[in-house]
C-alpha positions in Angstrom: 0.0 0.0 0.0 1.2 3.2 -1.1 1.9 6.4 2.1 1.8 8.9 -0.6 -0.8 11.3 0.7 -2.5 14.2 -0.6 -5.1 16.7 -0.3 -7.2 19.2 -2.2 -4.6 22.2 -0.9 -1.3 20.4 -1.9 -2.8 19.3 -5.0 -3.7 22.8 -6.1 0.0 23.6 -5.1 1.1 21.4 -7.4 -1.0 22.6 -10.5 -0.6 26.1 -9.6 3.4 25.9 -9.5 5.4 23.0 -9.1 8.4 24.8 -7.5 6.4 26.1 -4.6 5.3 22.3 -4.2 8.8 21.4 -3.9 9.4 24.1 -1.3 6.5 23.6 0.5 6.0 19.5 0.2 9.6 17.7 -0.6 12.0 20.4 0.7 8.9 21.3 3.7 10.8 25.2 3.7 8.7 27.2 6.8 5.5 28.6 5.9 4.2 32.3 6.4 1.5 33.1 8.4 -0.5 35.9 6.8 -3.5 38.0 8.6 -6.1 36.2 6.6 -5.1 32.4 7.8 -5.2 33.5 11.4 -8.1 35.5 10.8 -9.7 32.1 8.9 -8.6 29.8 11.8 -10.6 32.5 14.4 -13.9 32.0 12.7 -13.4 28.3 11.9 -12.9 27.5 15.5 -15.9 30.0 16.8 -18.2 27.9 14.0 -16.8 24.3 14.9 -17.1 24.7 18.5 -20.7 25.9 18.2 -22.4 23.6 16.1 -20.7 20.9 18.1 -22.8 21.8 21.1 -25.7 21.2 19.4 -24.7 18.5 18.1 -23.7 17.2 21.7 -27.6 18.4 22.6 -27.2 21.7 23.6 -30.2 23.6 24.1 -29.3 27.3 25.2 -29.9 30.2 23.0 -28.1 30.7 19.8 -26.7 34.1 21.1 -25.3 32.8 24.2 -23.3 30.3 22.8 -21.9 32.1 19.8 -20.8 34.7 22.4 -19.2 32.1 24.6 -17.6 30.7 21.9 -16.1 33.9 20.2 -14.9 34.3 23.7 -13.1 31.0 24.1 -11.5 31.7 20.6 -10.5 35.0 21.6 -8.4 33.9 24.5 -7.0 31.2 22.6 -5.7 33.9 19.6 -5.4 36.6 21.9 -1.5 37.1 20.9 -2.2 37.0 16.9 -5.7 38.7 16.5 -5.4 42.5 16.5 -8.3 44.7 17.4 -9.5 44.9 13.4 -8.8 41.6 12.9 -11.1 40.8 15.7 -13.9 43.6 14.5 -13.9 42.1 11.3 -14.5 38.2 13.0 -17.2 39.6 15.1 -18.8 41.2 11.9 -18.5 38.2 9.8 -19.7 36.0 12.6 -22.8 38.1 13.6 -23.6 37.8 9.7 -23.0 33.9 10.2 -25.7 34.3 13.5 -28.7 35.9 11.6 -27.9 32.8 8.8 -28.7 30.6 11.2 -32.0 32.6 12.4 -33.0 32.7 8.7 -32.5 29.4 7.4 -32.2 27.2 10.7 -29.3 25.1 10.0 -28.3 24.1 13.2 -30.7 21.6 13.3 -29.7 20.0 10.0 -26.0 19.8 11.0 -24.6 16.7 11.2 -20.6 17.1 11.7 -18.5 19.7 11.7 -14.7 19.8 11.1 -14.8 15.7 10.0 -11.3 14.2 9.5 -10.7 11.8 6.4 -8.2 9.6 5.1 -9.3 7.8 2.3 -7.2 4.7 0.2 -7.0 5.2 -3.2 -6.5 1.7 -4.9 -3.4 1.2 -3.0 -1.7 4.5 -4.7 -2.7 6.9 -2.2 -4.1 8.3 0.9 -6.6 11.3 0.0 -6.8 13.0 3.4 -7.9 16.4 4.7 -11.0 17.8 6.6 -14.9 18.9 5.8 -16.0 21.7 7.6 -19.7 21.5 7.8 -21.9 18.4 6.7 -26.0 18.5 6.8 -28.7 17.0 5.7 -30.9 19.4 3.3 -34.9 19.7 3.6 -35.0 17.6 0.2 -32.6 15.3 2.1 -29.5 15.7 -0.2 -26.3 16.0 2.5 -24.2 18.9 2.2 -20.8 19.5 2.6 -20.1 23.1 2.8 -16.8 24.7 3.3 -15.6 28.2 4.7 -13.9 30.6 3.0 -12.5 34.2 4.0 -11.2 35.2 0.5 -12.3 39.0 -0.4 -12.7 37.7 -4.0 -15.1 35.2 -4.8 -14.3 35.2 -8.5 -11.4 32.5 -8.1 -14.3 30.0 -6.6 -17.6 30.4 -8.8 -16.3 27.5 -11.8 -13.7 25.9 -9.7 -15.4 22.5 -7.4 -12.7 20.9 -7.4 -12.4 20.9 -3.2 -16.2 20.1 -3.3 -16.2 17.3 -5.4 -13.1 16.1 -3.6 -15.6 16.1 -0.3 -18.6 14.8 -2.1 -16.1 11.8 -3.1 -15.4 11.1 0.3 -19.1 11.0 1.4 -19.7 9.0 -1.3 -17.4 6.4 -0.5 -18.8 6.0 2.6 -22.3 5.6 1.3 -22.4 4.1 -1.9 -25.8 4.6 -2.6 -25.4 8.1 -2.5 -27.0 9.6 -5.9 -26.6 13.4 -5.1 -24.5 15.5 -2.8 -24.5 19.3 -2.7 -21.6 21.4 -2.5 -21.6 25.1 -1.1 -18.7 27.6 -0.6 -19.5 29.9 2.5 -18.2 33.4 1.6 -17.8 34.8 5.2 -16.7 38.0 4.2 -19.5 38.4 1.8 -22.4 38.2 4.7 -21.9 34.3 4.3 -23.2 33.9 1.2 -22.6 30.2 -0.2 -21.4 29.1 -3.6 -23.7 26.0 -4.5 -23.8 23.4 -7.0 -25.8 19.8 -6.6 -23.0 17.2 -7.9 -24.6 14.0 -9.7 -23.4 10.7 -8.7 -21.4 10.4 -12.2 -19.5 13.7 -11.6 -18.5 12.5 -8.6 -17.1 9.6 -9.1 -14.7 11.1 -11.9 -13.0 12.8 -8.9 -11.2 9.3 -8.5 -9.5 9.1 -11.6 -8.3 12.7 -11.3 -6.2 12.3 -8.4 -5.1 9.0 -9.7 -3.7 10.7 -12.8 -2.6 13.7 -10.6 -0.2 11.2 -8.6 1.0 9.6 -11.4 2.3 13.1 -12.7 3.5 14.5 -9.0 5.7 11.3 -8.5 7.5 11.4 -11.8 7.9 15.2 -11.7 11.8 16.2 -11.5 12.1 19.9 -12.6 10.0 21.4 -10.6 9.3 24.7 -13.0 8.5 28.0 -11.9 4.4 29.3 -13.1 5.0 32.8 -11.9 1.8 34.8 -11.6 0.6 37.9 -10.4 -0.6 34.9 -7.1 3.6 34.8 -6.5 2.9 38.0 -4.3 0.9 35.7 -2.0 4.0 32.9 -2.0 5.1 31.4 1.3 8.8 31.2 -0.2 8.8 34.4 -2.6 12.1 35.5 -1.1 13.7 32.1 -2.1 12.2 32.4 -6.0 13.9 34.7 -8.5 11.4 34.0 -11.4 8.8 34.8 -8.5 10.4 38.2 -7.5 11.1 39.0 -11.0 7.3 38.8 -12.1 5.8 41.7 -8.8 7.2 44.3 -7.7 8.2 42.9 -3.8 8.0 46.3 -2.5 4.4 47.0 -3.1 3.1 43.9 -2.1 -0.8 44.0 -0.9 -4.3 42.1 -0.9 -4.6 38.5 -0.3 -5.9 35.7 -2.2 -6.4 32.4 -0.3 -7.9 28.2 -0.9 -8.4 28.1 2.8 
């Protein structure tokens, strides 16, 4: 059995520019930590640890327990949230609150933050994590995932991290026919990206990352794609085809997967 592993992110890597795969996977050079992944990680772990308490039966008012949670989250990221970072969580996630009011989808959650690692005919192990799964009112489950990316033009034709989820349900109940997909924009008063995925679309997921393996293990270059994205690049500073395409000292914005 094969202990290659891989996930929706380092996949993308991978298409996106092999040499910041090879920094970031084979040569595993450190990683930034920009304002919008701690900023993501706050309202991820306000959201998980709420709809896990109703999941583990809780029955106090929606309010209280969002405020307890943000609370808990902000003592746990009290040394890397600054005071905007935090009024922009507590804006998003009041947005996320009347959601919930509007379409009551705390009842219809049915994990949050679920772990996989899935075999792969023996060639790999898919792995990563779901962030929300429910069942619908038309009883279709739905994986949904969270994003706090300010432009939601990079996610509108791209499933790819959907489908890799809707796989994984799928595999775990083959008589699935149907699962729905949605992107949660947080920073766009949590409106969700959704598409309904057919059984056969699915499936072709498998074959993808089949053929995607078979390319990253007999990849030896490891070329350069440099984009206007290299501005975003964890390892910028170590890539002269990188630093040649922006302008390093006018770096700004932020474009994220996660």
């Amino acid at each position: 059995m094969s202990d290659f592993k891989l996930s929706v992110s380092k996949t993308k890597t991978f298409i996106d520019c092999k040499k910041k795969y090879n920094f970031t996977y084979i040569l595993k050079m450190p990683r930034k930590e920009f304002a919008f992944h701690t900023l993501g990680k706050f309202c991820h772990k306000v959201l998980e640890d709420f709809h896990q308490l109703y999941i583990d039966g809780c029955k106090d008012p929606y309010n209280e327990t969002f405020s307890k949670c943000f609370k808990n989250a902000n003592v746990e990221y009290k040394d890397s949230m600054t005071p905007d970072m935090k009024k922009e969580a507590k804006e998003i996630l009041v947005n996320y609150l009347n959601n919930l009011y509007t379409n009551d989808i705390v009842k219809k959650v049915l994990s949050v933050e679920k772990n996989f690692n899935l075999n792969i005919d023996n060639k790999v192990i898919l792995n990563g994590m779901i962030d929300r799964i429910q069942m619908d009112d038309d009883n279709i489950i739905h994986v949904c995932d969270y994003k706090t990316t300010k432009d939601e033009k990079y996610l509108k034709n791209d499933f790819f991290q959907l489908l890799t989820y809707a796989y994984v349900l799928l595999c775990e109940d083959p008589t699935l026919e149907a699962v729905r997909g949605s992107y949660i924009m947080l920073r766009h008063g949590c409106k969700p990206i959704t598409k309904v995925f057919p059984r056969e679309e699915i499936l072709a997921i498998k074959d993808k990352y089949l053929n995607y393996v078979d390319t990253i293990l007999s990849e030896t270059q490891y070329e350069p794609n440099p984009t206007f994205l290299c501005k975003f690049c964890d390892h910028l500073a170590l890539c002269p085809e990188g630093q040649e395409k922006t302008n390093t000292s006018t770096v700004f914005g932020e474009v994220s997967w996660e």
